[in-house]
N, C-alpha and C positions, 0 to 999 in steps of 0.2 A: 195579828199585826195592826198598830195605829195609822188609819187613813192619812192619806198625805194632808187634806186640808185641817184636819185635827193637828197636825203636827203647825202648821204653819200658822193656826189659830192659836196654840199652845206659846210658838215662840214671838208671836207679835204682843201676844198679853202679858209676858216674862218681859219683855223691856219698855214697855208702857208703864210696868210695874218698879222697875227698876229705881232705888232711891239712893242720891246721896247724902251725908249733911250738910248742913246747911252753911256753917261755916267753915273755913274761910272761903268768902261768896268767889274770892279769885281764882280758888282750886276749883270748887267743884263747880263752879258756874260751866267753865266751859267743856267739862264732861259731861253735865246733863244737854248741853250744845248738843255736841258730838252725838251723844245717843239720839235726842230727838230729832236727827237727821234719816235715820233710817237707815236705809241700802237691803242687801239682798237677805242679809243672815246666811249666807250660806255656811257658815261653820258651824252654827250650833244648830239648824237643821240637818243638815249632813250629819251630827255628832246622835241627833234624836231619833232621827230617820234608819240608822243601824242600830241602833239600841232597841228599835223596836220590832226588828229581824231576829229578836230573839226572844223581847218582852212584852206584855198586854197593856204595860201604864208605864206611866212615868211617877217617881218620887223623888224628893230633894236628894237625893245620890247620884243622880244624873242631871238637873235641872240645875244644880251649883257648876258643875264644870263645865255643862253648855255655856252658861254664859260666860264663865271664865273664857273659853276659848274665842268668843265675841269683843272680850274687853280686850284683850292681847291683842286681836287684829285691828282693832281700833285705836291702840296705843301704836302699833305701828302707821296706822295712816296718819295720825297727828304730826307725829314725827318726819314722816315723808312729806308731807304736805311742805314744811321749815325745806328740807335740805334740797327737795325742790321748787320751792318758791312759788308753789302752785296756789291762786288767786281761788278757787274755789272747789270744793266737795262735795258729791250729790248735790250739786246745783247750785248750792249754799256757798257763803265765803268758808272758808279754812279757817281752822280755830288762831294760828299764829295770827290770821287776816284780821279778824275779829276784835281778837287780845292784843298781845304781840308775840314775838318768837322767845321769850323767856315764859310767859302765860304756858303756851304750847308745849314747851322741855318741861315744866313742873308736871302739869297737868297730866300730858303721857307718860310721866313717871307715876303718877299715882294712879292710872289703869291700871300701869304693868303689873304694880304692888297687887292690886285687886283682883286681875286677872290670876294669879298662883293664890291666892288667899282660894279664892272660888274652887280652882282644881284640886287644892287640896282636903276638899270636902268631900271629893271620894269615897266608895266606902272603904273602912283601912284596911280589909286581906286583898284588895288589888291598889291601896295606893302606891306602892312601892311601883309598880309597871307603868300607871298612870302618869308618875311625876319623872320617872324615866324616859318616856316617849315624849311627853311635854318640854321639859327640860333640853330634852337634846335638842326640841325644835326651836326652841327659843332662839338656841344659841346659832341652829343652822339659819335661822331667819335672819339672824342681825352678819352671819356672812354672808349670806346673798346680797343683801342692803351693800355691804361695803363692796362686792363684786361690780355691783347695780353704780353704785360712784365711782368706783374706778375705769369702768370703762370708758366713762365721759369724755376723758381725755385720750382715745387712743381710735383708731381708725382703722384697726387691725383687729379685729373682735370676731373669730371663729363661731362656726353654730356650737361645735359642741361646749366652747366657755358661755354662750350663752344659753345655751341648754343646761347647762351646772347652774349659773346664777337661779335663771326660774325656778328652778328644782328647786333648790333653797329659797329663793325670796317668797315665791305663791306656793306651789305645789306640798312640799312640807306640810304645812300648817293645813291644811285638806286632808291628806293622810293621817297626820295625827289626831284630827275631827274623828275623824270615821274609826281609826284605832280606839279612843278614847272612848266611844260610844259602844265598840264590841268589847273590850275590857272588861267594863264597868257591867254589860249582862252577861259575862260568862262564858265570851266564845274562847273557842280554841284556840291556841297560837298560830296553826292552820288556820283559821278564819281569819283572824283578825291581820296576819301578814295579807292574806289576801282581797281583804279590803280595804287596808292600806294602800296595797298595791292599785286596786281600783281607783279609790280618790286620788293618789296622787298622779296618774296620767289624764286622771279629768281635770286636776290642775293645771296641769300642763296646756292641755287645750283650752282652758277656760282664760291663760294668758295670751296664750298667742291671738286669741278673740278677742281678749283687750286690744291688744297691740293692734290688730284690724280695726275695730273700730276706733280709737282713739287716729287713726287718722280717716275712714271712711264713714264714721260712724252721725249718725244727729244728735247733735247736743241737748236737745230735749229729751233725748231717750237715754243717753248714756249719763250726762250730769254734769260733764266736764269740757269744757273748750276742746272741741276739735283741732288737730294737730300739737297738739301740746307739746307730744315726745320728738316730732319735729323742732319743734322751735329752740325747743331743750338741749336738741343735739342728740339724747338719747338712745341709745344702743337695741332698739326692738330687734323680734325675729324680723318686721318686713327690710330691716336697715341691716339687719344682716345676711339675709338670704338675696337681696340687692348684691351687695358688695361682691358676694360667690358667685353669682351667676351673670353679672356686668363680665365683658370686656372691658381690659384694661381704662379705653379711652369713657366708656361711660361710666365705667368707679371712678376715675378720677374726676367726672363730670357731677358724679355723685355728693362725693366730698366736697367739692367743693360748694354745692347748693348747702348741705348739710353746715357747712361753715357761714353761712350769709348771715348775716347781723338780726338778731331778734327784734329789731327795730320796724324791719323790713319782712315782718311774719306773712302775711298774703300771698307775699311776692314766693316767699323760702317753700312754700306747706304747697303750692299751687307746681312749683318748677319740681320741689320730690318727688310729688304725686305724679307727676306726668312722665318721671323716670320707672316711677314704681309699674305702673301703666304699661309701659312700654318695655316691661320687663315680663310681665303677667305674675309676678308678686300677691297680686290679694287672691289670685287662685291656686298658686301655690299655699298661699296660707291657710286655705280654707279644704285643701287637701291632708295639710298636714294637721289641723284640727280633726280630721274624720278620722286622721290613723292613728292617731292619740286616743278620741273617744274608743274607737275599736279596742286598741289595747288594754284599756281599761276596766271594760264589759267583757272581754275576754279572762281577766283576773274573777270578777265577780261571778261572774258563769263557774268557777271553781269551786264554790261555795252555795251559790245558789240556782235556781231555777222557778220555772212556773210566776206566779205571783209577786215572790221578792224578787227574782232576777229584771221582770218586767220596771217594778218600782223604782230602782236603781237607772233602767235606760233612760226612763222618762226624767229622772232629775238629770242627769248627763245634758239629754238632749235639750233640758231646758237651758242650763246652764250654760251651753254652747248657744242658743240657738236666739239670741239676743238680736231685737229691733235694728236695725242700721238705726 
């Protein structure tokens, strides 16, 4: 099995390495942005990290659709960044910020294109599986997105339609990581369902941890304006687990801060908080992260033990266990 810090030495030097051409400077200027921004990589560590529960190295059979699945996730933030008018990214302006929001629709078009160019570098007696699992996810990913805008306008937003959306917008694309990576060395359809089934409730928790710290979180740690999905209006688990567990009069007390003019953000992020507060919402949330991680280590436990089952917690509990 390849050490974790090998693997994470492996995929900071795969995108340092990473090239476009050179023209047109408009396209590809602000992909090599984008990339030189950084963030976690957890997709194509996740994607190398199971790969190597099976295999002793890494070769361009695997190292091509790792990054594939990095470029995809990164055409979808470009693109998020536009349809939610969000000013900055890992800390940075946002590429539409930078360019403008036609720059940013090109440009994420041309990840996308790169990101399937890259997966289907697979080796071909499992690309058919690979661009199958891929594929579907693409397609779940861009409905969660539209679940994820449609709710904006609605103040009736269920856990379980918001448990669908995550599932699709984050969660997916984590599973398919981790599928991808067992594919590609050989495991079983029993394995590879089952750690699917792993990353995708590390998913899960690994949103709802967004959604905590994006409004409790430090902006030096996380990369992004605190309260943002506040300000947004946005449909989180804490904005939906609020609304279920509020008495009437404080859902309705809810809504309406939730409605306060983004002009007025201090006043909106300070008056939610203090309903969230007074509901015990961030420790609800922080339970329902542990049972999510459980579920998860409980799929991987299926499959493995000893050494790689340890290896697997410890990326989970990183994953989750993010700085305020």
């Amino acid at each position: 099995m390849i050490p974790e810090a090998k693997i994470e030495e492996i995929v900071n030097r795969i995108f340092s390495d990473v090239r476009f051409p050179e023209e047109p400077k408009g396209l590809y200027d602000p992909l090599r942005y984008m990339i030189s921004l950084g963030g976690k990589r957890l997709r194509p560590t996740l994607c190398l990290l199971i790969y190597s529960l099976w295999k002793p190295e890494f070769g361009e059979s695997i190292i091509e659709p790792a990054i594939g699945l990095e470029f995809f996730h990164n055409f979808t933030l470009i693109h998020d960044d536009i349809m939610d008018n969000s000013p900055l990214r890992r800390g940075k302006e946002t590429v539409w910020k930078k360019w403008s929001e036609n720059t940013g629709i090109l440009s994420g078009d041309e990840l996308c294109i790169e990101s399937f160019r890259r997966i289907a570098m697979a080796p071909s007696k499992v690309l058919p599986a690979v661009l199958e699992v891929f594929t579907r996810t693409a397609r779940e990913v861009c409905d969660g997105q539209q679940m994820d805008t449609d709710f904006e306008d609605r103040d009736d937003v269920t856990m379980e339609e918001y448990m669908k959306m995550i599932s699709l917008k984050t969660a997916v694309l984590l599973g398919c990581s981790a599928a991808v990576g067992a594919i590609i060395a050989g495991a079983s359809r029993k394995d590879t369902t089952n750690v699917y089934d792993y990353a995708f409730q590390t998913g899960l928790a690994f949103q709802i941890t967004d959604d905590l710290l994006d409004t409790y979180g430090n902006v030096e740690v996380f990369g992004k304006p605190i309260g943002g999905d506040i300000i947004m209006g946005k449909k989180t688990w804490l904005v939906t687990r609020a609304m279920e567990k509020a008495s009437p009069e404080v859902r309705a007390e809810l809504t309406d801060a939730l409605h306060m003019p983004s002009s007025d953000a201090e006043a909106k992020i300070a008056r939610v908080k203090g309903i969230y507060d007074s509901l015990g919402i961030p420790q609800d949330a922080e339970k329902e992260i542990l049972n999510l991680c459980e579920k998860g280590l409980a799929s991987a436990g299926k499959s493995f033990s000893g050494v790689a089952y340890e290896t697997l917690r410890r990326f989970t509990m990183k994953l989750v266990g993010r700085t305020r």
